[in-house]
N, CA, C and O of each residue as an XYZ file, in Angstrom:
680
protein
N      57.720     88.387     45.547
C      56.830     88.924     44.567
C      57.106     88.302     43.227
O      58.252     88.249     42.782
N      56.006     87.805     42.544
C      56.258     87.325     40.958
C      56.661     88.801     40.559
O      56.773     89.856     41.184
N      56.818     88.438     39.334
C      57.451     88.819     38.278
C      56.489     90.350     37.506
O      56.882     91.480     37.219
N      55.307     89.770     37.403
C      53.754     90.630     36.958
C      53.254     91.286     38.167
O      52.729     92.398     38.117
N      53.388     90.698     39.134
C      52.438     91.243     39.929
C      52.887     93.165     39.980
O      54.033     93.575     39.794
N      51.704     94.050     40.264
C      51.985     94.816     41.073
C      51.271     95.261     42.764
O      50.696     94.532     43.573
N      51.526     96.396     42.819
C      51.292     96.847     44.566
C      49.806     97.692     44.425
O      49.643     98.834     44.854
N      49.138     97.173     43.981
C      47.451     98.163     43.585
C      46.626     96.696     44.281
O      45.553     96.718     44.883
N      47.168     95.918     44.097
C      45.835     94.747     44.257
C      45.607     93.865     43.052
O      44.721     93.015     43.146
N      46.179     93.945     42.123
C      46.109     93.402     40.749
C      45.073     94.450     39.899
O      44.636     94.271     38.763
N      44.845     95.479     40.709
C      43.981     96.063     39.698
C      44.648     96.907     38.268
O      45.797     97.347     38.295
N      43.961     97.017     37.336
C      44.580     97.954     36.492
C      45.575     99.327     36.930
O      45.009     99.839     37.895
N      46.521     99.920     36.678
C      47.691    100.429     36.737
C      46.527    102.446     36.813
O      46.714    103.417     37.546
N      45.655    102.251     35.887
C      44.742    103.477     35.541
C      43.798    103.541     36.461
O      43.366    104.692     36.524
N      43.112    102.586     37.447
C      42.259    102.627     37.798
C      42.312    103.165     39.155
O      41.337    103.478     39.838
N      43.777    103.258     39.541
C      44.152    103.516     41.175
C      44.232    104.980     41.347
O      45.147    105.009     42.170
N      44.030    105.775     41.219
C      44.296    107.040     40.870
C      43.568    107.812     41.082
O      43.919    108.957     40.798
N      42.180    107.615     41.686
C      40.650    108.169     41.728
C      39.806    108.298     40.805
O      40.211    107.515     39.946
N      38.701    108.884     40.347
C      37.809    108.697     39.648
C      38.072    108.657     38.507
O      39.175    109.005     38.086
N      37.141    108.235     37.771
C      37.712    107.867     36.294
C      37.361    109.933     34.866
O      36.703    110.961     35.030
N      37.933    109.603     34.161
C      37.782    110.575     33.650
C      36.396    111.103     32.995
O      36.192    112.203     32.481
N      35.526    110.046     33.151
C      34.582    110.508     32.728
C      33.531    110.776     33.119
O      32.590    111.142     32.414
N      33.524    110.602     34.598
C      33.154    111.210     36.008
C      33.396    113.076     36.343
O      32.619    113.918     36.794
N      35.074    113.177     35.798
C      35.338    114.517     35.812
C      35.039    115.297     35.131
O      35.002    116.483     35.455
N      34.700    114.796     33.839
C      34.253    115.765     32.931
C      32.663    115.784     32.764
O      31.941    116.447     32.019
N      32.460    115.079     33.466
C      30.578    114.869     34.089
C      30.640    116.403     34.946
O      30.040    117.459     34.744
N      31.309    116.131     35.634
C      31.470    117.272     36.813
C      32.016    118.695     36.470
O      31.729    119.739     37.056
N      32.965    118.516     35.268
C      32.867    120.059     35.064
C      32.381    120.465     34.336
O      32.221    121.677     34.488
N      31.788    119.863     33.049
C      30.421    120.172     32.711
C      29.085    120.484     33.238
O      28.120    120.965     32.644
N      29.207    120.121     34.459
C      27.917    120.571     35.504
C      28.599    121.890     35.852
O      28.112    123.010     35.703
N      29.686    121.615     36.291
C      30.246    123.143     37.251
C      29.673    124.394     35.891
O      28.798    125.255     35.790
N      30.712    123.862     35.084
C      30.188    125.233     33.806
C      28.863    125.052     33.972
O      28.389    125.760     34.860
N      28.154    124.387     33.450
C      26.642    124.578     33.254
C      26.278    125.440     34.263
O      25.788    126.442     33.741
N      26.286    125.517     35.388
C      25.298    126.257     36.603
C      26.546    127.677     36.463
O      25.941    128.725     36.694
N      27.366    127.820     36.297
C      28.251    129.260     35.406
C      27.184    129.738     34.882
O      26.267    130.264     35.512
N      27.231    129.613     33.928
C      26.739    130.182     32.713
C      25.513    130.236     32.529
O      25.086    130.562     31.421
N      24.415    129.839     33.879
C      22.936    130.183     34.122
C      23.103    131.298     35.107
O      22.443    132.329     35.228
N      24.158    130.851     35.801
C      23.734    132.047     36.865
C      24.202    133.007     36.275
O      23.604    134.082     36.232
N      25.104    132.849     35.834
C      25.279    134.694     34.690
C      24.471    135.308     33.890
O      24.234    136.515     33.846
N      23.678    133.733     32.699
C      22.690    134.708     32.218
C      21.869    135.225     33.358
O      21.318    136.304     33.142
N      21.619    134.512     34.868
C      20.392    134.999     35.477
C      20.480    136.048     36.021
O      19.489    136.775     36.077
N      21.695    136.433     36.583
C      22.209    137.714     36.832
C      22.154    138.413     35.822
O      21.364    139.323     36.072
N      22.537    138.509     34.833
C      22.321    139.574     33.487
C      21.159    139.929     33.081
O      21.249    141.083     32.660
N      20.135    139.543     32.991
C      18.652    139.514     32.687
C      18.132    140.075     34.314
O      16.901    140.087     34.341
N      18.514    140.361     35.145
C      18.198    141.001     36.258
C      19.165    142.179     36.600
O      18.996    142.752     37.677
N      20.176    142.587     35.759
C      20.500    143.897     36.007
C      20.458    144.439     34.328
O      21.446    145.071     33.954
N      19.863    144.313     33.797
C      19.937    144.541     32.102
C      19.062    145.848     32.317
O      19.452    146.976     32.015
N      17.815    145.548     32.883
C      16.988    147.442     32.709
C      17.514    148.534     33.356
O      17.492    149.683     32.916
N      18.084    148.106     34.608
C      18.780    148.947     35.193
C      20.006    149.413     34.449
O      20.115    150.631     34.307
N      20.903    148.670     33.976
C      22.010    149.142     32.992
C      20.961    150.160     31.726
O      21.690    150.980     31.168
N      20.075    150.201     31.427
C      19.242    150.307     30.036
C      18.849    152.041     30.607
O      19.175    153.124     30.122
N      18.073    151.716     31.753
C      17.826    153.261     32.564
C      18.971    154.106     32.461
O      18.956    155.205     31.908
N      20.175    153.465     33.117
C      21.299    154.199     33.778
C      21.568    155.038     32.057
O      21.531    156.233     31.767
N      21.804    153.945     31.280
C      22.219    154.779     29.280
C      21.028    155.933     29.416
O      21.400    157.103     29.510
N      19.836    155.682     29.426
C      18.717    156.374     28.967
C      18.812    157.964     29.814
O      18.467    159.037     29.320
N      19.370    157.756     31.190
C      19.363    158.863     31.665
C      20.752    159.777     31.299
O      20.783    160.875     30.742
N      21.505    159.236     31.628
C      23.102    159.486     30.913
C      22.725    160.703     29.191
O      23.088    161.875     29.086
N      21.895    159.846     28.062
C      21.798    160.568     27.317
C      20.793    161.458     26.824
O      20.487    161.857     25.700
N      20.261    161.703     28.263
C      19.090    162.646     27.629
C      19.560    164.085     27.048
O      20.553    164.585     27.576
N      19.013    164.682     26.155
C      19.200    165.697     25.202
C      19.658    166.989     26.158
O      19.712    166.962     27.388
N      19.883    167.797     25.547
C      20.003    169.432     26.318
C      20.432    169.317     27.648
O      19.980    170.069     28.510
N      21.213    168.500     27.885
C      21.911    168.674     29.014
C      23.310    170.044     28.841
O      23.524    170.864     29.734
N      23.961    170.003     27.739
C      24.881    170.898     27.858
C      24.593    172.283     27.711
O      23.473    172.664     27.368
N      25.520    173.050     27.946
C      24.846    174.891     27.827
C      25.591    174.936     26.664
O      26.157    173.991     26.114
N      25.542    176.427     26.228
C      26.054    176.905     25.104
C      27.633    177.236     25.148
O      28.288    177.269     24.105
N      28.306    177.519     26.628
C      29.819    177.601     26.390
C      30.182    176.534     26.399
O      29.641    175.555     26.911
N      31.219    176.610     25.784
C      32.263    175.707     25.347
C      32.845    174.843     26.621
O      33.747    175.512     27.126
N      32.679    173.716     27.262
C      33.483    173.530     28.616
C      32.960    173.349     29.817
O      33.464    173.089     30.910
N      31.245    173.625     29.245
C      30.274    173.939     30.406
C      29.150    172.487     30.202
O      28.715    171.949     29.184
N      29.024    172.299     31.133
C      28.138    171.264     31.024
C      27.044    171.623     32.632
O      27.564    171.743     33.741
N      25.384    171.747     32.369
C      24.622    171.984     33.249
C      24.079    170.953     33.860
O      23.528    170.047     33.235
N      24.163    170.980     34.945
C      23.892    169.909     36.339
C      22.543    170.524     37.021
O      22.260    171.721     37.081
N      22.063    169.839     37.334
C      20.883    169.620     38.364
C      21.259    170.820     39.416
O      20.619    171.840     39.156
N      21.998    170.931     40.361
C      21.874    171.891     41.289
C      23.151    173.162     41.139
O      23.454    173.968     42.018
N      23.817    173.033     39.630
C      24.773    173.861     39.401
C      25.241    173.645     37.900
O      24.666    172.941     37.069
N      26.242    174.290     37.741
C      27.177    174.136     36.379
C      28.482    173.789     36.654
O      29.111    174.019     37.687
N      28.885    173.155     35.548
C      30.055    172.771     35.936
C      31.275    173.534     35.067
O      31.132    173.409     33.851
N      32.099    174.072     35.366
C      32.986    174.471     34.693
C      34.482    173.781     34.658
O      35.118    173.533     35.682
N      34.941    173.511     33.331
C      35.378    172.697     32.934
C      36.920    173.661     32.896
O      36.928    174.507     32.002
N      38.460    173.586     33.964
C      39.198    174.487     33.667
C      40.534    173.906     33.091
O      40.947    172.810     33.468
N      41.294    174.777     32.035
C      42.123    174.243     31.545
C      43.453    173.484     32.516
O      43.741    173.786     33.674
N      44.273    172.205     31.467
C      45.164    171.963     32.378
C      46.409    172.699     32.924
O      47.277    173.444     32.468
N      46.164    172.271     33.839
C      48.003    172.860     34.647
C      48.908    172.236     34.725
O      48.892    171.298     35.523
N      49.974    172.472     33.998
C      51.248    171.731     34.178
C      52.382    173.028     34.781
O      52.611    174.183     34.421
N      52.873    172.197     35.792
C      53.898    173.108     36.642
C      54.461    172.065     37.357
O      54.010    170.949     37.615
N      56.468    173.071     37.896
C      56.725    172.329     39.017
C      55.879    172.551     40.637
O      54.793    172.974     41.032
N      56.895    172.086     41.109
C      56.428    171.522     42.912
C      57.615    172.742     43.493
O      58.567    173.146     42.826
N      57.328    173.101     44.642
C      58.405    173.614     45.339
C      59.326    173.175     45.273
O      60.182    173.663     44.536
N      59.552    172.107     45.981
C      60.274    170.887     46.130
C      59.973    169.571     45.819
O      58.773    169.304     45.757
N      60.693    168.770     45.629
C      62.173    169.020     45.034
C      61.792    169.876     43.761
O      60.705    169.532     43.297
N      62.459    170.980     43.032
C      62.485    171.685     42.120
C      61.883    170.669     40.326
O      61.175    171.118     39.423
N      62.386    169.597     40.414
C      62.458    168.956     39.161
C      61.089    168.508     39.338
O      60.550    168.498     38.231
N      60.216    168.096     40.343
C      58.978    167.373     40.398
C      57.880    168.918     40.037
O      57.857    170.065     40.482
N      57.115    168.187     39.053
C      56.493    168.568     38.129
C      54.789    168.033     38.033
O      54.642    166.820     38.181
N      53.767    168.699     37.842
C      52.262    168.101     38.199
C      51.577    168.652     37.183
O      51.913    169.730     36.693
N      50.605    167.997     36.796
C      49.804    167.904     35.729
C      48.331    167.569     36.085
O      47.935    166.408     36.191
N      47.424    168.829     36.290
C      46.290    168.863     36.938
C      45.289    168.872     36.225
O      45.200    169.868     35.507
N      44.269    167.929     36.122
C      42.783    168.879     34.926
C      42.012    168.340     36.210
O      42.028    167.266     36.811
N      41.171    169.827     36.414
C      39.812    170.023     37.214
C      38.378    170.605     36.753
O      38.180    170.676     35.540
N      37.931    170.790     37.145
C      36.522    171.426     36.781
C      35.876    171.667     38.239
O      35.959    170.876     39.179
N      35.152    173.033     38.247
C      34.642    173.572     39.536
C      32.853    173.664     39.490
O      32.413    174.091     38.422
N      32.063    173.386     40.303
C      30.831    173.289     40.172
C      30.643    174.399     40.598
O      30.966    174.784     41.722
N      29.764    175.439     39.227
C      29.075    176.505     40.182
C      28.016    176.701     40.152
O      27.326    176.042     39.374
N      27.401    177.737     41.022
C      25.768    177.690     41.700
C      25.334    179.132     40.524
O      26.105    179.986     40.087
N      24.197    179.010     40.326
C      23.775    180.244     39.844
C      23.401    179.906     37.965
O      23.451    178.841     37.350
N      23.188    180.724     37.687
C      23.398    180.282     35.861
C      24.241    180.601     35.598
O      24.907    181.141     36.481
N      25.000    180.476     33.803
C      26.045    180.422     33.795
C      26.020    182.060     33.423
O      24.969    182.524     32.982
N      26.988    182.781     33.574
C      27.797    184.530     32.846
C      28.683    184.216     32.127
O      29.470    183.274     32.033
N      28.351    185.655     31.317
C      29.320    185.940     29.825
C      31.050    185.948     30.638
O      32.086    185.609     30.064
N      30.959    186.331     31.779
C      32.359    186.228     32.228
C      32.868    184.552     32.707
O      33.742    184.655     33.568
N      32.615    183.355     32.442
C      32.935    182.793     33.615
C      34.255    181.691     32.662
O      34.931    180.727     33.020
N      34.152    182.326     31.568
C      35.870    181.322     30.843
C      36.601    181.932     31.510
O      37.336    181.297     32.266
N      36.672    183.377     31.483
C      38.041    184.255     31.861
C      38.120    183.831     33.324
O      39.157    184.195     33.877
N      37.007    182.943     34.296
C      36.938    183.155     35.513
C      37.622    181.825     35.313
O      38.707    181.878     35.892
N      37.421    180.533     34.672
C      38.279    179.762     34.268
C      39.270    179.849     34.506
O      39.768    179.281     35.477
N      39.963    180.658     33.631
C      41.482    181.069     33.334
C      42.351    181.633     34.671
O      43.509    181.283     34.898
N      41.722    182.397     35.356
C      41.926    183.116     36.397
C      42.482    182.108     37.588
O      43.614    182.005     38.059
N      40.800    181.143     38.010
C      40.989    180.533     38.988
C      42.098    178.940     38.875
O      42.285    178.097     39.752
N      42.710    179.006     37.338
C      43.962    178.359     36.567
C      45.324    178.899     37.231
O      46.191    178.116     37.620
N      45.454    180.356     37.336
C      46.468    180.733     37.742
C      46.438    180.705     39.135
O      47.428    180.204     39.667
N      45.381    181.196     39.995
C      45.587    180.906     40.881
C      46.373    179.572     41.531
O      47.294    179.525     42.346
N      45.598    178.449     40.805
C      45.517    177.061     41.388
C      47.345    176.808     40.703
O      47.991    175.987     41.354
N      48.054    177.433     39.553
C      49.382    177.350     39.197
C      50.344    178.012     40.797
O      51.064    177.348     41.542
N      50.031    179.364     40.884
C      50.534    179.823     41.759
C      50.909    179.217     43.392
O      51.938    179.216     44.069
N      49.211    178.616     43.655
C      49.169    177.782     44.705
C      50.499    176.471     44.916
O      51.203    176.252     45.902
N      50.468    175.841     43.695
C      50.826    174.981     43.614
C      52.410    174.667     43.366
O      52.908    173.546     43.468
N      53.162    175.956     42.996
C      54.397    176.396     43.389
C      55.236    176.874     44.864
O      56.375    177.305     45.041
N      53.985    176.548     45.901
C      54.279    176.903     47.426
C      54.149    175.386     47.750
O      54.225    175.177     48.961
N      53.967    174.235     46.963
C      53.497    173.196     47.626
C      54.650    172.084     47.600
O      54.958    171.562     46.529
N      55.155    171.801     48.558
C      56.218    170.594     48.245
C      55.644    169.244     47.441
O      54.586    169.534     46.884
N      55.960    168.117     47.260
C      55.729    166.605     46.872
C      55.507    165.913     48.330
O      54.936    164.826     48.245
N      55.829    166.307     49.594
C      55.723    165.627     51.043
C      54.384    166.219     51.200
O      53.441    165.461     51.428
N      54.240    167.170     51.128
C      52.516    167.797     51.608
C      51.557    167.120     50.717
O      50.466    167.689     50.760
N      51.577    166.219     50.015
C      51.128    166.045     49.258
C      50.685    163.947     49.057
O      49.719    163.272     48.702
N      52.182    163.692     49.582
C      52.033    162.466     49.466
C      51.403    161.448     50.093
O      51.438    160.383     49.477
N      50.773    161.449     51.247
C      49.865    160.973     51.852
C      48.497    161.460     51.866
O      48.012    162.558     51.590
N      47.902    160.144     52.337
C      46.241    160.053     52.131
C      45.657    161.212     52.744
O      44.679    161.784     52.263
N      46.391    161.661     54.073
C      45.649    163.036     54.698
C      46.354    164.276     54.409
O      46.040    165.367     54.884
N      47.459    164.032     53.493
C      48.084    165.006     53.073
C      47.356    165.482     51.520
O      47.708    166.631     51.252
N      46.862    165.157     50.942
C      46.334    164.925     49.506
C      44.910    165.378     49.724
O      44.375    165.911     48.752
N      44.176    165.252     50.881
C      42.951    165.736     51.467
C      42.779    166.766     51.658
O      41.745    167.384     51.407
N      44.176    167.349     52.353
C      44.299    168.712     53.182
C      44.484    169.819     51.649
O      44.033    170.964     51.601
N      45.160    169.206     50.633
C      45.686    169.810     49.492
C      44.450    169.938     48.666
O      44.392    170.942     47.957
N      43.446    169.093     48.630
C      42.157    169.376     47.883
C      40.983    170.541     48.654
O      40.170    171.371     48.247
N      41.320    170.177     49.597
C      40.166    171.223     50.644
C      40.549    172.844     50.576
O      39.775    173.800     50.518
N      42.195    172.826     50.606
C      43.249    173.941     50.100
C      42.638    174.427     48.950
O      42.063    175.511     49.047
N      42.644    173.670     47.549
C      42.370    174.068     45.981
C      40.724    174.920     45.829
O      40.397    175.884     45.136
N      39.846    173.976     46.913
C      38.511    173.873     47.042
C      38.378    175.622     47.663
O      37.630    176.421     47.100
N      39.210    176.001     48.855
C      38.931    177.310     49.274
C      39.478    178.151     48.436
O      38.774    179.154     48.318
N      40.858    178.189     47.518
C      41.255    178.741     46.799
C      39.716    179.458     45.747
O      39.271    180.605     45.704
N      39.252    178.133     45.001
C      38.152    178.758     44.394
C      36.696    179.035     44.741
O      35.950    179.650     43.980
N      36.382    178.628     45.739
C      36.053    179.381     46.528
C      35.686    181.124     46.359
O      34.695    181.773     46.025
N      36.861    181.384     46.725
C      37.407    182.934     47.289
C      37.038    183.470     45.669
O      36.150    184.322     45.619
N      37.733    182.981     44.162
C      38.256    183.524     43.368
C      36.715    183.625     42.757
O      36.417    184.420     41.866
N      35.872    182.789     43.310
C      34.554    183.147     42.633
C      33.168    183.355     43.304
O      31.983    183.038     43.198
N      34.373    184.361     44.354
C      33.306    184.954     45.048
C      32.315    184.083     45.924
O      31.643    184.777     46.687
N      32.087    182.813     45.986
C      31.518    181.994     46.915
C      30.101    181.217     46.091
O      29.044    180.754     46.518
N      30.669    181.347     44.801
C      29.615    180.509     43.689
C      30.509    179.167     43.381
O      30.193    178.221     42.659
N      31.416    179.307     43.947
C      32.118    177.522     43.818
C      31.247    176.740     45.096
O      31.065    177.153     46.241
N      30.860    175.671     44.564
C      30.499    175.003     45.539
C      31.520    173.776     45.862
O      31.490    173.397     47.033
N      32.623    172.951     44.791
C      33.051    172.108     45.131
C      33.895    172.455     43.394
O      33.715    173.205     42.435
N      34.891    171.320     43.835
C      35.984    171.315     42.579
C      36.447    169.385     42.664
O      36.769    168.608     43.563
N      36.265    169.312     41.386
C      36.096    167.979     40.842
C      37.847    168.127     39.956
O      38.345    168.910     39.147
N      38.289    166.911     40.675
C      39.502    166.658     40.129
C      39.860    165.600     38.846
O      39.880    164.486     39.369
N      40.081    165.496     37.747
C      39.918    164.610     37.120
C      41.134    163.787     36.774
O      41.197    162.634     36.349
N      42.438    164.977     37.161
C      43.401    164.183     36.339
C      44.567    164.641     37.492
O      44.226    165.744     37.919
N      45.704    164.226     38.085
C      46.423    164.590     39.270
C      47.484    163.083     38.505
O      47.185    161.888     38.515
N      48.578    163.676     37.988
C      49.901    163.173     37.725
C      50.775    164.160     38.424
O      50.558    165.371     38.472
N      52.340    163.183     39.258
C      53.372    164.034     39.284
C      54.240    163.625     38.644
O      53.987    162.879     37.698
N      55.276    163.911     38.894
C      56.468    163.156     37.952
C      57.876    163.759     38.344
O      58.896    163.358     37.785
């Protein structure tokens, strides 16, 4: 081998390497380009639907006059304070619950105190309950269907369902 030569063919040292750079940036300038159409084109085809979904979300007089209550289409919802308590077991494990219960009917001058009530219950309940009954997917099921008959019972059979919002242990 001389001295100059190299192992490409004599070609330039840059040129062996595959396409040249200004091929690639041909190409990802295309790639972005067809990005950033199909997004606007997607966006401009779910934009009214996002626009409806706000419009219905804020229509007026949806809430009632108590405090906590918000009126639904086939019920009310009652909004109940949080619970913080331990677990049976282990003694130190500790839970922090905010729910709200849907009920049927219009709303009554009694139904904070029924709040409060179906609060203790759901405290009380929840001092018979270990952290194992609890920790699995069909264990956590069985424990909501549990809370669900609890209120239930406590309101007389105007609960239709109980909406969990907040479930920390610690």
């Amino acid at each position: 081998m001389t001295a100059g030569a190299n192992n490409n063919g004599g070609l330039p040292a840059d040129r062996t390497e595959g396409p040249s750079r200004t091929a690639f940036m041909i190409a990802f300038l295309l790639v972005t380009l067809l990005g950033v159409t199909a997004g606007s084109l997607l966006g401009f085809y779910v934009q009214p639907a996002v626009k409806q979904n706000i419009q219905e979300e804020s229509t007026p007089g949806e809430t009632s006059s108590g405090e906590g209550r918000v009126a639904l289409r086939d019920g009310n919802l009652l909004k109940l304070p949080p619970i913080i308590t331990n677990l049976a077991g282990p003694q130190s494990t500790w839970i922090r619950l905010e729910a709200a219960a849907v009920l049927t009917g219009d709303p009554a001058e009694g139904d904070e105190l029924l709040a409060s009530e179906i609060a203790q219950d759901i405290v009380s309940f929840l001092r018979t309950v270990s952290i194992a009954d609890i920790e699995t997917a069909s264990g956590y099921e069985h424990f909501r269907e549990d809370l669900k008959d609890r209120v239930r019972t406590r309101t007389d059979g105007r609960a239709r369902d109980l909406i969990i919002y907040t479930f920390i242990t610690e």
